[in-house]
N, CA and C atoms as an extended XYZ file, in Angstrom:
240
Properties=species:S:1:pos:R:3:atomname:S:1:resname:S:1:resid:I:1 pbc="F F F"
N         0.828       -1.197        0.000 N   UNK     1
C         0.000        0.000        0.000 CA  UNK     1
C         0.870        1.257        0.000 C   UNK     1
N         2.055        0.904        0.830 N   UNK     2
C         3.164        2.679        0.854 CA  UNK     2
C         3.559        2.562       -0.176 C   UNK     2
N         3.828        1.466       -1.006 N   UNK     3
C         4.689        1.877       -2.145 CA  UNK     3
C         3.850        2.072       -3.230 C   UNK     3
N         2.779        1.889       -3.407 N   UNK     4
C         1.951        2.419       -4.206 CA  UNK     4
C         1.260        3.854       -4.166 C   UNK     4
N         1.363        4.219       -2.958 N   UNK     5
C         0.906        5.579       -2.666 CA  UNK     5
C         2.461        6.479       -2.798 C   UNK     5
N         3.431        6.113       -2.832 N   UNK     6
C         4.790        6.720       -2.735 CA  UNK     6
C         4.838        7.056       -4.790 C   UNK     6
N         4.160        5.963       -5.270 N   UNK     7
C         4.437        5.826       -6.832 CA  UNK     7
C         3.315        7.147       -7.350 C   UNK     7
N         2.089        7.002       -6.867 N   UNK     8
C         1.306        7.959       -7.092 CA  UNK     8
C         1.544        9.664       -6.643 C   UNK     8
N         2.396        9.790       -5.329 N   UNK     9
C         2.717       10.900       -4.901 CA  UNK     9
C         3.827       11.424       -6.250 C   UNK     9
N         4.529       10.281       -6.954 N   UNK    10
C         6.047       10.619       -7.532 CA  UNK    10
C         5.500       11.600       -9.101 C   UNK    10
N         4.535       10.929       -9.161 N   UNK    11
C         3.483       10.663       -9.870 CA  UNK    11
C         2.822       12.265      -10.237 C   UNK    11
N         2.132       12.831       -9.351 N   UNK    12
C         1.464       14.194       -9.060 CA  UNK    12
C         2.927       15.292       -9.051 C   UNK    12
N         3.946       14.963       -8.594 N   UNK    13
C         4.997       15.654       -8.281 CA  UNK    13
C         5.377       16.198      -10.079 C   UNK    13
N         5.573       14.782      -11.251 N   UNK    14
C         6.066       14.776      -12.132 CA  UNK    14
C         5.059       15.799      -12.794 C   UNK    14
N         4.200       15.767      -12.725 N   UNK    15
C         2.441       16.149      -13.769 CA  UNK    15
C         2.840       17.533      -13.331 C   UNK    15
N         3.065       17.783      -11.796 N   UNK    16
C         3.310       19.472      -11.748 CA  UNK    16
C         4.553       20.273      -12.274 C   UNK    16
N         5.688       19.452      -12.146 N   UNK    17
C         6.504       20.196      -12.921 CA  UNK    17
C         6.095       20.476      -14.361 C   UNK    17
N         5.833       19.125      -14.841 N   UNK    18
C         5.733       19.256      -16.082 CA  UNK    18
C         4.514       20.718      -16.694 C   UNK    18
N         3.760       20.762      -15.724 N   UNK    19
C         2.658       21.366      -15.954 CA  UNK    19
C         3.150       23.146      -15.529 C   UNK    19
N         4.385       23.295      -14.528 N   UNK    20
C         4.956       24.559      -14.517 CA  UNK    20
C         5.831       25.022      -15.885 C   UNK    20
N         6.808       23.844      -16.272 N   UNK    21
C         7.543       24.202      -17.297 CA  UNK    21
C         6.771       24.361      -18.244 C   UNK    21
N         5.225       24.001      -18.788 N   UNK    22
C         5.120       24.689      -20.001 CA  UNK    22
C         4.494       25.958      -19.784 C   UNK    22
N         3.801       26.122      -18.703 N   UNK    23
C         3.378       27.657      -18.702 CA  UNK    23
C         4.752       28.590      -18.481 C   UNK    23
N         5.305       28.165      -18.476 N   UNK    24
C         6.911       28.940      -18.261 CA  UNK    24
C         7.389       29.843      -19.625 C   UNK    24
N         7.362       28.778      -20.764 N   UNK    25
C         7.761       28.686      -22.598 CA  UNK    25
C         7.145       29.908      -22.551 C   UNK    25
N         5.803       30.591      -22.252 N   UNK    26
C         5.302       32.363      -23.057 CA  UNK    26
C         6.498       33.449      -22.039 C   UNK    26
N         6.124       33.004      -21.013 N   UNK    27
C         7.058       33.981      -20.215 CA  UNK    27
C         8.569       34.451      -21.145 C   UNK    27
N         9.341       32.918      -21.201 N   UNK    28
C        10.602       32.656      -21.921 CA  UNK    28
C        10.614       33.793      -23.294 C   UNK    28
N         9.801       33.448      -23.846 N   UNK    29
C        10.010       33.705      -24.987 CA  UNK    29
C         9.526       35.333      -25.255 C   UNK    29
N         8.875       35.718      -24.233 N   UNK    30
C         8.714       37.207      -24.125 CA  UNK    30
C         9.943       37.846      -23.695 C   UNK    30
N        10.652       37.422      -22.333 N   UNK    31
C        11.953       37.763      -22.532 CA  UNK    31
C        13.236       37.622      -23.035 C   UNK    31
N        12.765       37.048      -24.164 N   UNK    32
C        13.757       37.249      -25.526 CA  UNK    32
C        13.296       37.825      -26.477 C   UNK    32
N        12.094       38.147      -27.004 N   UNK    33
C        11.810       39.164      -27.787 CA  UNK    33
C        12.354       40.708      -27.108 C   UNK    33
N        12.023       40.612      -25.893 N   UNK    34
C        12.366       41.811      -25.246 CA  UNK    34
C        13.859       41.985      -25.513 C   UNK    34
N        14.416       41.054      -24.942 N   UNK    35
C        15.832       41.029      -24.800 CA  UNK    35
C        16.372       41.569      -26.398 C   UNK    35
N        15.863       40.960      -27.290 N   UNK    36
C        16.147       41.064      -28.652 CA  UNK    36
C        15.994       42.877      -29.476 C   UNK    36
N        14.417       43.505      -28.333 N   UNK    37
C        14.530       44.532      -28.936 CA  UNK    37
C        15.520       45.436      -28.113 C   UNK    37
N        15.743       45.259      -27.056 N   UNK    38
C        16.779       46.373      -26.695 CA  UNK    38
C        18.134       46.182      -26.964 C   UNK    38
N        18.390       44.751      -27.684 N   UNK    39
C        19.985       45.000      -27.975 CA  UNK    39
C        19.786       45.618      -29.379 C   UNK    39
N        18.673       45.728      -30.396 N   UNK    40
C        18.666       46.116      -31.735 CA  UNK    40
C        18.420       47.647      -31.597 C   UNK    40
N        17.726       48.113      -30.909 N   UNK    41
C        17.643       49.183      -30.189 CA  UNK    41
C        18.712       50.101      -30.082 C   UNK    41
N        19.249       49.605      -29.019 N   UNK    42
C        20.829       50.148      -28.399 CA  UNK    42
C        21.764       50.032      -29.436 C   UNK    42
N        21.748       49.489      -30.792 N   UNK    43
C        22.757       49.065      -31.853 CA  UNK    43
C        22.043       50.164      -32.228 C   UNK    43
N        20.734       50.662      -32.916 N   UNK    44
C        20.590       51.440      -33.696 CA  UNK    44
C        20.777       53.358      -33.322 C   UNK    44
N        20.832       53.148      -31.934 N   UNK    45
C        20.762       54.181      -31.264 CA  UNK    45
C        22.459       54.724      -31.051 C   UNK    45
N        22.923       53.963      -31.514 N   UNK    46
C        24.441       54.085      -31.215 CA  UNK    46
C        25.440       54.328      -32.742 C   UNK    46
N        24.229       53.666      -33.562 N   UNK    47
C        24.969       53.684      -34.989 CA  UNK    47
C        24.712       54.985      -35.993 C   UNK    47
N        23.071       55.030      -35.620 N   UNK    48
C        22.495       55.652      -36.999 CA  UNK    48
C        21.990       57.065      -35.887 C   UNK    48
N        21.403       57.207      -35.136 N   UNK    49
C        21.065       58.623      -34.413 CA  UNK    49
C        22.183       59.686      -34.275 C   UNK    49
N        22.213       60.419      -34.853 N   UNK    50
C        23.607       61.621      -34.835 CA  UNK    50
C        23.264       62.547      -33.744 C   UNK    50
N        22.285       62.286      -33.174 N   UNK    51
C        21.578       63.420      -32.058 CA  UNK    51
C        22.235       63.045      -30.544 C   UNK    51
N        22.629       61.871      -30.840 N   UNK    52
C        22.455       60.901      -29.299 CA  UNK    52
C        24.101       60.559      -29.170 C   UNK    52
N        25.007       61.269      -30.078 N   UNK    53
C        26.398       60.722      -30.120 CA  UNK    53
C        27.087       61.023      -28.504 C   UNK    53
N        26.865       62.210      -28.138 N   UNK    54
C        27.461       62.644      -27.302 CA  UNK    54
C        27.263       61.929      -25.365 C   UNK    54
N        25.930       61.003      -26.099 N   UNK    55
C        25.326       60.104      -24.701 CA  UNK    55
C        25.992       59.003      -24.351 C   UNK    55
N        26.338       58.126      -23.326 N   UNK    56
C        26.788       57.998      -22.999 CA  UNK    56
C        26.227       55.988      -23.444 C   UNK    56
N        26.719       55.144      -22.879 N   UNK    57
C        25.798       54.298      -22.857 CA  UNK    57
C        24.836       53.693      -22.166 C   UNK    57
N        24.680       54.543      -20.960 N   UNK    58
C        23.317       54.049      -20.262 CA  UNK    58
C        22.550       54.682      -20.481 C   UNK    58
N        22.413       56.000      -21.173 N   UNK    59
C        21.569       57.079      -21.489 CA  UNK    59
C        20.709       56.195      -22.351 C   UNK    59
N        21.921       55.881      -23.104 N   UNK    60
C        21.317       54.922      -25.044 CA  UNK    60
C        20.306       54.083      -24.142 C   UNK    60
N        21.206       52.937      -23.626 N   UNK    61
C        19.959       51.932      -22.955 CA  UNK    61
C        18.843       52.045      -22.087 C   UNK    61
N        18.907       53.506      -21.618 N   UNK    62
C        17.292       54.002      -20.393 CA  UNK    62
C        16.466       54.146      -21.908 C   UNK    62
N        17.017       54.934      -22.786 N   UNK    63
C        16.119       55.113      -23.882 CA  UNK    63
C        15.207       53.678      -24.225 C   UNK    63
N        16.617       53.203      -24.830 N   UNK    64
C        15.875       51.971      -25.756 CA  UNK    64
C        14.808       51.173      -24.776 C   UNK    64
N        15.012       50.874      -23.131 N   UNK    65
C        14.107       50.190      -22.185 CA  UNK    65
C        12.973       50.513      -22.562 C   UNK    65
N        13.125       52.238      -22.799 N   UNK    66
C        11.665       53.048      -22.581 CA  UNK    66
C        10.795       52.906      -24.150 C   UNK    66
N        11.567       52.526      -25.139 N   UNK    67
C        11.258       52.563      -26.184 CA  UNK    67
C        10.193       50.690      -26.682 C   UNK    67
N        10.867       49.934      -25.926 N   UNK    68
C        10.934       48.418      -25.851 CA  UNK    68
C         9.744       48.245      -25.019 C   UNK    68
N         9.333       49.493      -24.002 N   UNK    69
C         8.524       48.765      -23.299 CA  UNK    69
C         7.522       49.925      -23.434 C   UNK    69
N         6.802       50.237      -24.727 N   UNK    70
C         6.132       50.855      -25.578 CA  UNK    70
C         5.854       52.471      -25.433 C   UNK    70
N         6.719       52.695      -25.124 N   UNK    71
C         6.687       54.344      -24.456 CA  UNK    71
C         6.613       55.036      -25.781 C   UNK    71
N         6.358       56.263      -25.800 N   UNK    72
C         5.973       57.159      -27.343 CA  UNK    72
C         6.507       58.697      -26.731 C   UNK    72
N         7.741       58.633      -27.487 N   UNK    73
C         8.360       59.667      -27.499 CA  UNK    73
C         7.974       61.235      -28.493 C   UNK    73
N         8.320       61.800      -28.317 N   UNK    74
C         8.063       63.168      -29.055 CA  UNK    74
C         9.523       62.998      -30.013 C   UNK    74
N         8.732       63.665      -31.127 N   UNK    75
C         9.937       63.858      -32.348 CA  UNK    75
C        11.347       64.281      -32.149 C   UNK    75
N        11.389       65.567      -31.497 N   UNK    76
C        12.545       66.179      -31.011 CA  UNK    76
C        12.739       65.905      -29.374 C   UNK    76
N        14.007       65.357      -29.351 N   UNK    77
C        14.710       64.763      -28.386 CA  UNK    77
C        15.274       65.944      -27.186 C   UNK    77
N        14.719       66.091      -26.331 N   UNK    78
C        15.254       67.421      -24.871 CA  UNK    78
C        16.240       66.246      -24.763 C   UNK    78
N        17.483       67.161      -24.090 N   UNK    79
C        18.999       66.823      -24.388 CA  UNK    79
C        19.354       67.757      -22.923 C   UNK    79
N        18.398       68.019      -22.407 N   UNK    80
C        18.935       68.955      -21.295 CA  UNK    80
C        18.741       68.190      -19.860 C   UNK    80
């Protein structure tokens, strides 16, 4: 009887992991899209913006966070 109830406990244990790791996969994969837009971000902000040369690189990356995590900037950039 214990070892059958020990097999069934092993049992419920397996079903829950299994059942955490896939709700896990959207999470995952949101923070790599994310991840993905702020390094393309921070590349473009560093390459092609002639406005932003003089910033530093955490400046670049507060931007791009704010940009990644859908913020809507105004055309002309305050620099002050």
């Amino acid at each position: 009887m214990g070892e059958s109830l020990q097999k069934a406990f092993f049992g419920v244990i397996a079903l829950g992991v299994s059942c955490i790791a896939i709700e896990l996969i959207p999470v995952s994969r949101q923070a790599a899209y994310w991840n993905r837009c702020l390094d393309n971000t921070v590349k473009f902000l560093e390459k092609d913006v002639r406005q932003l040369k003089g910033w530093d690189k955490k400046a670049k990356e507060s931007l791009a966070v704010g940009l990644c995590n859908g913020a809507v900037y105004e055309p002309k950039l305050n620099t002050e």
